[in-house]
C-alpha positions as a printed NumPy array, in Angstrom:
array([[-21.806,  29.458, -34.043],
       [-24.249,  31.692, -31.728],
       [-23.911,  35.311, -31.287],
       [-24.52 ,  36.468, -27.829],
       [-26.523,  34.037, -25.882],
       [-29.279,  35.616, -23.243],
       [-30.473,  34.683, -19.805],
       [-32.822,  36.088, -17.913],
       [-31.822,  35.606, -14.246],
       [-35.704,  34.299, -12.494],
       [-34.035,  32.462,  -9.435],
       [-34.677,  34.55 ,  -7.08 ],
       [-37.148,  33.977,  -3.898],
       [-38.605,  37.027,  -4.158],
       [-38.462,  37.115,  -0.145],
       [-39.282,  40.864,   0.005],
       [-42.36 ,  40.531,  -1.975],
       [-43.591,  38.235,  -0.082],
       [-42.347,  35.063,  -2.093],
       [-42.79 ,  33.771,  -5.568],
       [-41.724,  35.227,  -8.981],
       [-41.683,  38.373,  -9.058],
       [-41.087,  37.936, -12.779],
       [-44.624,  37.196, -13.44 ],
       [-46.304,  40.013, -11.151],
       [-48.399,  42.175, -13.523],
       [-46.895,  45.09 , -15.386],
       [-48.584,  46.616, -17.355],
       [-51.067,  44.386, -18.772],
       [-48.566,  41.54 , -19.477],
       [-46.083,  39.906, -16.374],
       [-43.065,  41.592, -15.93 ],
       [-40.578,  38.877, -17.419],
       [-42.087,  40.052, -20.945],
       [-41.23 ,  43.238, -20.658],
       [-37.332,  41.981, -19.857],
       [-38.05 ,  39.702, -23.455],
       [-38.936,  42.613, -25.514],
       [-36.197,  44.239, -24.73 ],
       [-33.404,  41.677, -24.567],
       [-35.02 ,  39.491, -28.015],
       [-33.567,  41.889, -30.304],
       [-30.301,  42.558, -28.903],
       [-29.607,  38.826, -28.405],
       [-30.084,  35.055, -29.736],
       [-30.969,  32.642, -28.795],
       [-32.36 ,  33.686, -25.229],
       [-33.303,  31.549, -22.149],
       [-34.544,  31.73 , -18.347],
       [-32.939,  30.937, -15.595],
       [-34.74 ,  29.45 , -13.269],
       [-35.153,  26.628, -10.931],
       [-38.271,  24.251,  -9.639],
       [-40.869,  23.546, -12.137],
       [-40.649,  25.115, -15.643],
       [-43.972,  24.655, -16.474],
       [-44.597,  28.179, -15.345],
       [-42.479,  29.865, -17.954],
       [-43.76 ,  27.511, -20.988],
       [-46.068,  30.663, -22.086],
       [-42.951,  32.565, -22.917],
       [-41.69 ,  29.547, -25.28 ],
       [-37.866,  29.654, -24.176],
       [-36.092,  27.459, -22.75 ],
       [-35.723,  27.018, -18.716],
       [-32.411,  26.751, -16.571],
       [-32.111,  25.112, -13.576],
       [-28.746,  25.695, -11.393],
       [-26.214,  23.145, -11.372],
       [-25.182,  23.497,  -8.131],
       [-26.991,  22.797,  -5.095],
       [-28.049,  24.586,  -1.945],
       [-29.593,  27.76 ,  -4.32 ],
       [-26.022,  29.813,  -4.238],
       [-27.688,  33.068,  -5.709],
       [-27.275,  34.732,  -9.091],
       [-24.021,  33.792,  -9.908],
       [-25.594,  29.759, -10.362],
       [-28.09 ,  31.057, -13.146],
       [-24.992,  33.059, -14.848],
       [-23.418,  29.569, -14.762],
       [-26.078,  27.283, -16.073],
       [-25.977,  30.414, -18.7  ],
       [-22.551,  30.267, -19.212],
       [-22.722,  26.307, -19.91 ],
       [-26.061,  26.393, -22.055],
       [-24.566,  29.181, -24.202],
       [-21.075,  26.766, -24.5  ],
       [-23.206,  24.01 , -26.12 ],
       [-24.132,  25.806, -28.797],
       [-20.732,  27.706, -29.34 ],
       [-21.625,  30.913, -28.166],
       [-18.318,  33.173, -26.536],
       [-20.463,  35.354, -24.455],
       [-23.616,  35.504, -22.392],
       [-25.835,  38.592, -21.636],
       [-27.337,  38.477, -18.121],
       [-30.462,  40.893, -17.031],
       [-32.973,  39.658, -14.108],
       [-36.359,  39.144, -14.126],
       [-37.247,  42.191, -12.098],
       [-35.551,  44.934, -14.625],
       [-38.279,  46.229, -16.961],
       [-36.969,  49.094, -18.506],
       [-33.05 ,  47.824, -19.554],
       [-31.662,  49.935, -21.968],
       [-32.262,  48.611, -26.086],
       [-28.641,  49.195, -26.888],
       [-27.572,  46.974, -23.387],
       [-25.513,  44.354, -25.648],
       [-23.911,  46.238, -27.721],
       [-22.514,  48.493, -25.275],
       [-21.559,  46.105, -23.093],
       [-19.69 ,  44.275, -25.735],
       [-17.856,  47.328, -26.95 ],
       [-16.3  ,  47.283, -23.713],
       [-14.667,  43.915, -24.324],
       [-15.723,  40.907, -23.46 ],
       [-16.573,  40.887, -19.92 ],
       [-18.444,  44.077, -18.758],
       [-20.956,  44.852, -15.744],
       [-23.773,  47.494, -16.526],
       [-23.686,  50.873, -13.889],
       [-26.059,  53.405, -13.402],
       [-26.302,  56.647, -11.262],
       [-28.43 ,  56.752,  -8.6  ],
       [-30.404,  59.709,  -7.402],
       [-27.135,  61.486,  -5.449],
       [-25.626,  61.011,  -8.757],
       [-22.851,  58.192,  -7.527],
       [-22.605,  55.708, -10.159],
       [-24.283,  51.75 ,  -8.854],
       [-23.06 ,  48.621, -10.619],
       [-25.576,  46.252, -11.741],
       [-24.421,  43.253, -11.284],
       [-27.064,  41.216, -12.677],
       [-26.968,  43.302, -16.105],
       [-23.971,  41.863, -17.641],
       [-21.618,  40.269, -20.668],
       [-19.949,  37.142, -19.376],
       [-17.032,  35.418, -21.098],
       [-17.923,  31.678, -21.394],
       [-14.486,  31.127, -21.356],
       [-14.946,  31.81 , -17.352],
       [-17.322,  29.375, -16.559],
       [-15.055,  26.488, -15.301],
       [-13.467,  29.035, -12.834],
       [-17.041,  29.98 , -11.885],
       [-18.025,  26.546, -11.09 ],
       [-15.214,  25.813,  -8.589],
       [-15.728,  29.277,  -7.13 ],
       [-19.453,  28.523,  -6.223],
       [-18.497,  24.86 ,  -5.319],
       [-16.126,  26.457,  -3.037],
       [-18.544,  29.193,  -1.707],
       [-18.575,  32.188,  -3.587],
       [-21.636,  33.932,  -3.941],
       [-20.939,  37.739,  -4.454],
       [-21.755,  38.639,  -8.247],
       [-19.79 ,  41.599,  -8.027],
       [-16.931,  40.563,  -6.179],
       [-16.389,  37.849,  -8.502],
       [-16.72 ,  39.916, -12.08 ],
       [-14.451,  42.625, -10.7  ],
       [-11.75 ,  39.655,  -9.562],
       [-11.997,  38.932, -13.199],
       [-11.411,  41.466, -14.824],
       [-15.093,  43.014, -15.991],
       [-15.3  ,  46.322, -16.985],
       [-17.569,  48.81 , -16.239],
       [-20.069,  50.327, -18.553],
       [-22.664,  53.216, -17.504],
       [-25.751,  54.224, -18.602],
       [-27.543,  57.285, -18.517],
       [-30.68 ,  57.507, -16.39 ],
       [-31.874,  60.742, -17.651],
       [-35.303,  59.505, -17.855],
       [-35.288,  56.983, -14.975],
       [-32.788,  54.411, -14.373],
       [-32.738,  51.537, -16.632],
       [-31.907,  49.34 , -14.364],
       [-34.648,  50.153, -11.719],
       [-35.375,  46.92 , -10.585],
       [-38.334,  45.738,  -8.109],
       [-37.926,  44.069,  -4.977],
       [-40.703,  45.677,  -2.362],
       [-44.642,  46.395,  -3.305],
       [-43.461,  49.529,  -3.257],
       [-41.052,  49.241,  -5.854],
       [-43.662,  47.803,  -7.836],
       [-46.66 ,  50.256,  -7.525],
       [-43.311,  52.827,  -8.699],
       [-42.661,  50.699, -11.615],
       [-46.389,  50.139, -13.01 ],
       [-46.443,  54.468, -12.664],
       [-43.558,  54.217, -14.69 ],
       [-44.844,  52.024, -17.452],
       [-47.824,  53.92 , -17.461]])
């Protein structure tokens, strides 16, 4: 039996940054998907990407890659499924879900997600002080996945829409010292983030 399974979500097409993976842009001296490994590694086993074309350019991380199972490239919600079903063949109940483009996610993300039961979204506050929800950062139930798969087979793309349908609780974080979940989708996102790092 597994513990909690992890999946980094790398589907994305990165459209605002002008294509590509944003997961390996440069961070700090290593690409940014390493920084998501060192802090999800600890907190979760075994651990996997999610990604789709060819896998080749993950192999220097040394975990296994995820393509969608459903066609047409429905979003985030198809790498929480192909997460969901990987984590089922090894007998895991729950997977934890952070994308490629979150850096700095918090060291104690599974465990307080978990204490929350056993679906839970991550939230943060943003600058006005109104609390966000992540919906990327999160513990899914495998349990879900069938329901999942006919939603996205039937159209359903909205992460958060979904979750909150069934039943995932809300967990936030602090962002005293910059939100956790600052996540980079413009250059300008990313010239912030590599001032943050350094």
């Amino acid at each position: 039996m597994a513990g909690i399974c992890g999946i980094i979500l790398a589907g994305g097409r990165a459209t605002r940054m002008g294509g590509g993976d944003k997961g390996l842009l440069p961070l700090a001296g290593r690409p940014m998907v390493a920084h998501v490994i060192a802090r999800l590694a600890p907190q979760v086993a075994p651990l996997a990407i999610s990604a789709n074309g060819d896998p080749a350019r993950w192999a220097p991380f040394g975990l296994p890659v995820l393509a969608d199972s459903v066609p047409g490239h429905p979003g985030p919600l198809a790498g929480v499924l192909a997460g969901m079903d990987w984590a089922a063949g090894m007998g895991a109940a729950q997977v934890l879900t952070a994308a490629a483009d979150t850096p700095f996610l918090p060291h104690d993300l599974a465990a307080r997600l978990a204490g929350a039961g056993d679906f839970a979204l991550a939230a943060s506050p943003d600058t006005g002080g109104t609390l966000r929800l992540h919906p990327t950062c999160g513990l899914w139930p495998v349990r879900l996945r069938h329901d999942l798969r006919a939603a996205l087979l039937a159209g359903s793309r909205r992460v958060t829409g979904w979750a909150l349908d069934h039943g995932a609780a809300t967990v936030p974080f602090a962002a005293d010292g910059g939100d956790p979940f600052f996540n980079i989708n413009t250059p300008q996102d990313l010239a912030r983030a590599r001032a943050m790092a350094g």
